[in-house]
N, C-alpha and C positions, 0 to 999 in steps of 0.2 A: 523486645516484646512482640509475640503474635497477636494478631488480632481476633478476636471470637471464633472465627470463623476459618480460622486457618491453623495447619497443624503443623510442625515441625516434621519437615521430610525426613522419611524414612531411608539409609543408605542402601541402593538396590546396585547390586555388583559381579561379577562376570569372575570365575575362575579358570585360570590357565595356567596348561601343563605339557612340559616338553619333556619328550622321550629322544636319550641319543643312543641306548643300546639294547641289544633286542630284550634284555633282562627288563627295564623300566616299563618297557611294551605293556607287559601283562600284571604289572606292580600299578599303572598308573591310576587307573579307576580308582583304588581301595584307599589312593592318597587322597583323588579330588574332595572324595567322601570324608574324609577326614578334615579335609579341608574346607569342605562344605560345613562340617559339624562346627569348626573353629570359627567361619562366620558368625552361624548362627549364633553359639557365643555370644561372641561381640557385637549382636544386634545387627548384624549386614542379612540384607534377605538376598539369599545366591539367584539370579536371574538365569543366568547360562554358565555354559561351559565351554573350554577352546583347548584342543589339546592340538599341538605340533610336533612331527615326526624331524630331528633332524640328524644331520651326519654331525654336528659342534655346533656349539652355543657362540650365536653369534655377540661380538664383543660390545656395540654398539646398544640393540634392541633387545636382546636376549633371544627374540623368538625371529628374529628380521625383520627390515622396516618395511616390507612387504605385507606379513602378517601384522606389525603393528598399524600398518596405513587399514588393514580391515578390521583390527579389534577397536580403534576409532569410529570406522562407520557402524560396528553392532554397540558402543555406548553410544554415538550418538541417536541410531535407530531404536534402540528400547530404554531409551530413555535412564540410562544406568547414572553412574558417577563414582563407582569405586571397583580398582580392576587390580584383583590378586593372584600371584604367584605364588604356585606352590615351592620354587627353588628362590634361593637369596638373591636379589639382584646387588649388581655394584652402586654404588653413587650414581654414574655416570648413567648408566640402564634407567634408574629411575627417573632419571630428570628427562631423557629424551623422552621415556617412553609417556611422561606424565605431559608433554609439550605435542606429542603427535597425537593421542586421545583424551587430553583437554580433562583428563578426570585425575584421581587421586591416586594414585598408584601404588597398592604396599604389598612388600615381599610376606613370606611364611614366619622372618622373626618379626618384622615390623606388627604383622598379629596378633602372635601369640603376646608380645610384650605391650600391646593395647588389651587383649582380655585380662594378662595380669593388674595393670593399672584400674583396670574398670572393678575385679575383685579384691586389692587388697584392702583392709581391713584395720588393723591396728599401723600404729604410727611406724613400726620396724619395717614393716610391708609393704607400704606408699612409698619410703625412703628408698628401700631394697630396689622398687619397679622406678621408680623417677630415678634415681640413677642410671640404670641398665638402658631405659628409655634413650637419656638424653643424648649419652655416650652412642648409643645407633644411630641418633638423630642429626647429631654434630654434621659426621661429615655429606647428607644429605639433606643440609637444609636450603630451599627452596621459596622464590617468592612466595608460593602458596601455604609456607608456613611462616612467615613473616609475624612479628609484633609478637613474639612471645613472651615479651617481658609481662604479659597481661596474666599470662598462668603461672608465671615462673617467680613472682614478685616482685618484679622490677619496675614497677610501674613509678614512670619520674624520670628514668634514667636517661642522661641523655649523651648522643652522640659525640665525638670531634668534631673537627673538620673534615669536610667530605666525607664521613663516614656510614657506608651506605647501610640500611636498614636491616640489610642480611648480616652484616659484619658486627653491626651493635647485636643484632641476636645471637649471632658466633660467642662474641665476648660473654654474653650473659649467662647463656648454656654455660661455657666451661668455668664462671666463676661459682655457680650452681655446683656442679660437679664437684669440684671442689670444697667447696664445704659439704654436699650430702657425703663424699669420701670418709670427713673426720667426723662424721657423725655415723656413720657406720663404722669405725676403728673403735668408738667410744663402747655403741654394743656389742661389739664382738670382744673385748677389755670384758664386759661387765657379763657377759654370757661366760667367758672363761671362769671366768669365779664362781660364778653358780656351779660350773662341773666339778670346778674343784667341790667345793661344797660337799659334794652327794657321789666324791670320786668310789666310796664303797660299793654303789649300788650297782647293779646287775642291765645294762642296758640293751634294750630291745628296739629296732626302728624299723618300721614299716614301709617298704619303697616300692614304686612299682608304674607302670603306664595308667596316666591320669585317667579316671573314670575306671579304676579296678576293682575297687569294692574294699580299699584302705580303711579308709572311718569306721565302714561296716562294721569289719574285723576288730576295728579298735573300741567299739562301744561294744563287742558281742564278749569281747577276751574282759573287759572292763563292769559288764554287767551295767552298766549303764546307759540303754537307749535312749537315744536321742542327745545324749549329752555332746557328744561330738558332732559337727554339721555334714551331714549326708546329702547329696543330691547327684540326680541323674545327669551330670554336668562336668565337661570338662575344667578344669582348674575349681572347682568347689569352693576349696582353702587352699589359701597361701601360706600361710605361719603354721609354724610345727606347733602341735597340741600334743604335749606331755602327763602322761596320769602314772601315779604310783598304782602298782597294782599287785596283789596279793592269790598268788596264783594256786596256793593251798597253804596249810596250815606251817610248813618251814619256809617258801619258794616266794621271796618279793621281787617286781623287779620296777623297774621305769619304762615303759612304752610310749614310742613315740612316733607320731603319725605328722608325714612329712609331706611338703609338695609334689603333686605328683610330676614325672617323668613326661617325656612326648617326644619324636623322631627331631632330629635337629633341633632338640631344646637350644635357642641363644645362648651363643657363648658369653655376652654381657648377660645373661642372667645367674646362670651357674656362678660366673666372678662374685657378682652383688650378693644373690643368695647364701655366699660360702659360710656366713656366720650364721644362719636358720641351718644347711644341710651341714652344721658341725657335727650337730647330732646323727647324721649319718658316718661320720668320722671319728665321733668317736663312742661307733655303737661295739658292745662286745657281741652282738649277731644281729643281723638283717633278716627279716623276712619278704622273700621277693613277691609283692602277689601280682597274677597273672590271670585275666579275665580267658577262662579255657573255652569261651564259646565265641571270642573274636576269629574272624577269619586270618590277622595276620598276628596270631598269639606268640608263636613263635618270634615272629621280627620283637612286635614288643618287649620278649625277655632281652634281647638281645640289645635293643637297644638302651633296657635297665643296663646292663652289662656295660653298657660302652659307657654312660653317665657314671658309675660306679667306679673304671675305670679312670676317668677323666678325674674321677676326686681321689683316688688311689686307697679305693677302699675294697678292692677284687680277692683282697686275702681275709677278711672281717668273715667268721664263718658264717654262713646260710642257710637254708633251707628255699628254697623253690616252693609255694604256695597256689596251685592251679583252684580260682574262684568260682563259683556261679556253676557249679555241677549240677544241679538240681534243674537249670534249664536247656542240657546239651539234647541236639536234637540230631546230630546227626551218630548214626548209629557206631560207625566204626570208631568213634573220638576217643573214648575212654581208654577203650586198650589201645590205641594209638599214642596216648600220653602215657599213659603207666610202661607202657615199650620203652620211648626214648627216654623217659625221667624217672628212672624205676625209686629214687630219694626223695621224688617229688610229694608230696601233701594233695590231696584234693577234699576241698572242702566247697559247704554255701553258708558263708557270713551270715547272710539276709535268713536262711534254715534254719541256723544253727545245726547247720550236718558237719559232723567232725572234726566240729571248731577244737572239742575236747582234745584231739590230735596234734595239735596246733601246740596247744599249753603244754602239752608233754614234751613234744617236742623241744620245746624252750628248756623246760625243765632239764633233758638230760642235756644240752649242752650248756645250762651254767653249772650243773656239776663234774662237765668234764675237767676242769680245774682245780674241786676241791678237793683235800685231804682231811683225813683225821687227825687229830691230836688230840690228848691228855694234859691235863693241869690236875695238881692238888693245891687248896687253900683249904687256909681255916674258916672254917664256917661262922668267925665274927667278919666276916669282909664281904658282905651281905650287898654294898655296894660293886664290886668287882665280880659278882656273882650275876648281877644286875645287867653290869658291863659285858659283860660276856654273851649273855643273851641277844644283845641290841645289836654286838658287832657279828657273832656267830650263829650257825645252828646246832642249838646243846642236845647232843642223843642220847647222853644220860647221865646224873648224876647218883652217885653213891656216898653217902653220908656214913661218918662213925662219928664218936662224942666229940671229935676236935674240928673233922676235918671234913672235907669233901671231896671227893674223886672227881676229876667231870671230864667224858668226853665228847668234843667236838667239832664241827667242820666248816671249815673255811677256806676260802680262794688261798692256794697255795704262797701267791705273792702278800697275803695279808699276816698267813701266821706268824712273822716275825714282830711284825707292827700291835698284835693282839697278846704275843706274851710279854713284849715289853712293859705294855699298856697295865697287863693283870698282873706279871711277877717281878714288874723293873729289870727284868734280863734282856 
């Protein structure tokens, strides 16, 4: 407990960043920024900044214990205690570097996987990040993170023989892991069934570089504002939010707004995540959206690209979605994008400028797989008439005294399944 009069210190922290080729030179600002932004986040107020020029990453310090003997004296001169790297360090990087500047030391996944932890939300969520967590954490745990059995629930548990206090947290983490494992195999079991479920339905996933203007799109396509959580914030939501959605009077489909993407997303996360980003595997089309007034819009697609890649979902058709037009300010952008992306979308979510564009677009790609067909029944089978409608789109029916004509259209792979269904064939 504090006392009245005293407040819980605020984490005030130093970022740094090494360039070793002339490319990263002029890349490295737009990262710290970023990386400044993922602080803030996670509640770190960014004090400074430290950038090194070198010919290889030294194995040791990452930056040299030269530079690390002076990012020591600037924590201990402004008074700091937490000192981030924009690239991954090893184990071994971390602990030296955490022992020559006496502060807390975390790379670019150890961040982003403390902002997920701090926003997830439902029980799938925390599971997802406290796994991916731990598994980073394993092989860099450290006196200064000692007594974890206090978060982790192990409180009671007790050592062997000689068994040192890091080595009971070793054990405790990976018997953690272990069961949050089968308890994520149990959801992703019970998530496959739900797809089965609704395997007819027409699915749409929203992907793209966190802070794009996803939700927007997904409560503007949905007609319902506010219903999905919007904010000006990196990682928003973490759990996919699914709406059925009725996109005109034949065209339903299921839309679904996913975590967003970010440059070197952790690879433990992606692993943990894999049963929330099913639904990007198993969407029948993506839409990429890309914030067109970022300065490195481009890298962002590209690095949707690689994430999509990495889930081996780069064949799932697409469409490319350039966001937030309504606020581009520099003049030559527009036709700079419509040049390179002539299939690209440009729309404003938050406008609703050509979101209409958007739904069309969907539209004609779930009917690039439909066909027509023909049934005749008797018009006492009122029920398979019925049927027909829920599973098809009926374009028109023709009635005589006995009978009914009807033609229809459906996902090519279904029509076999819809006339066995209506004529037992």
């Amino acid at each position: 407990m504090f006392e009245p009069d005293e407040q819980p210190r605020i984490d005030r922290g130093v970022l740094v960043g090494v360039t070793v080729t002339p490319r990263d030179s002029w890349q490295i600002d737009e990262y710290l920024e970023e990386l400044k932004l993922l602080s803030q986040t996670a509640g770190i107020e960014v004090v400074d900044r430290v950038i090194q020029n070198r010919d290889k990453i030294d194995p040791a310090y990452f930056i040299g214990e030269g530079k690390a003997k002076t990012l020591g004296r600037m924590v201990e001169e402004q008074d700091l205690n937490v000192v981030i790297f924009d690239e991954d360090l090893s184990p071994a990087q971390t602990r030296n570097l955490e022992k020559i500047t006496d502060a807390r030391v975390m790379d670019r996944s150890g961040l982003i996987l403390l902002i997920f932890q701090q926003h997830a939300q439902t029980k799938e969520a925390k599971t997802q990040v406290e796994l991916a967590r731990l598994e980073y954490l394993l092989p860099r745990l450290t006196r200064r993170w000692t007594h974890l059995e206090r978060q982790e629930g192990g409180i009671g548990v007790r050592g062997g023989m000689g068994e040192t206090q890091i080595e009971i947290d070793r054990r405790l983490i990976r018997d953690r892991i272990s069961k949050l494992k089968t308890e994520l195999k149990k959801v992703e079991q019970q998530r496959e069934v739900r797809r089965g479920n609704r395997s007819e339905e027409f699915r749409v996933a929203l992907v793209g570089y966190t802070n794009a203007g996803k939700s927007t799109l997904m409560n503007r396509i949905c007609e319902t504002p506010g219903e999905v959580r919007v904010e000006d914030q990196l990682f928003a939501t973490l759990d996919t939010t699914i709406r059925s959605v009725q996109l005109n009077g034949n065209h339903k489909v299921l839309l679904s707004d996913t975590v967003g993407f970010i440059r070197k997303l952790p690879h433990q996360l992606v692993a943990s995540f894999r049963s929330t980003l099913g639904e990007v595997r198993e969407a029948d089309m993506l839409l990429k959206l890309v914030d067109i007034n970022h300065p490195q819009y481009e890298e962002h697609l590209e690095t949707v690209n690689e994430v999509l890649q990495d889930m081996d979902c780069l064949e799932i058709p697409s469409v490319t979605v350039f966001n937030k037009v309504d606020a581009i300010e520099e003049n030559n952008l527009l036709a700079k994008v419509k040049r390179d992306y002539p299939d690209a979308l440009l729309i404003s979510a938050e406008r609703d400028i050509r979101v209409d564009d958007v739904v069309q677009r969907i539209i004609e790609q779930k009917e690039k797989d439909y066909i027509r067909d023909e049934i005749t029944l008797s018009v006492k089978f009122g029920a398979k008439i019925a049927a027909l409608h829920e599973h098809a789109e009926v374009l028109e029916k023709n009635y005589n005294n006995t009978s009914v004509h009807i033609t229809y259209k459906a996902h090519r792979s279904k029509i076999p399944e819809i006339r066995k269904m209506i004529l037992g064939q």
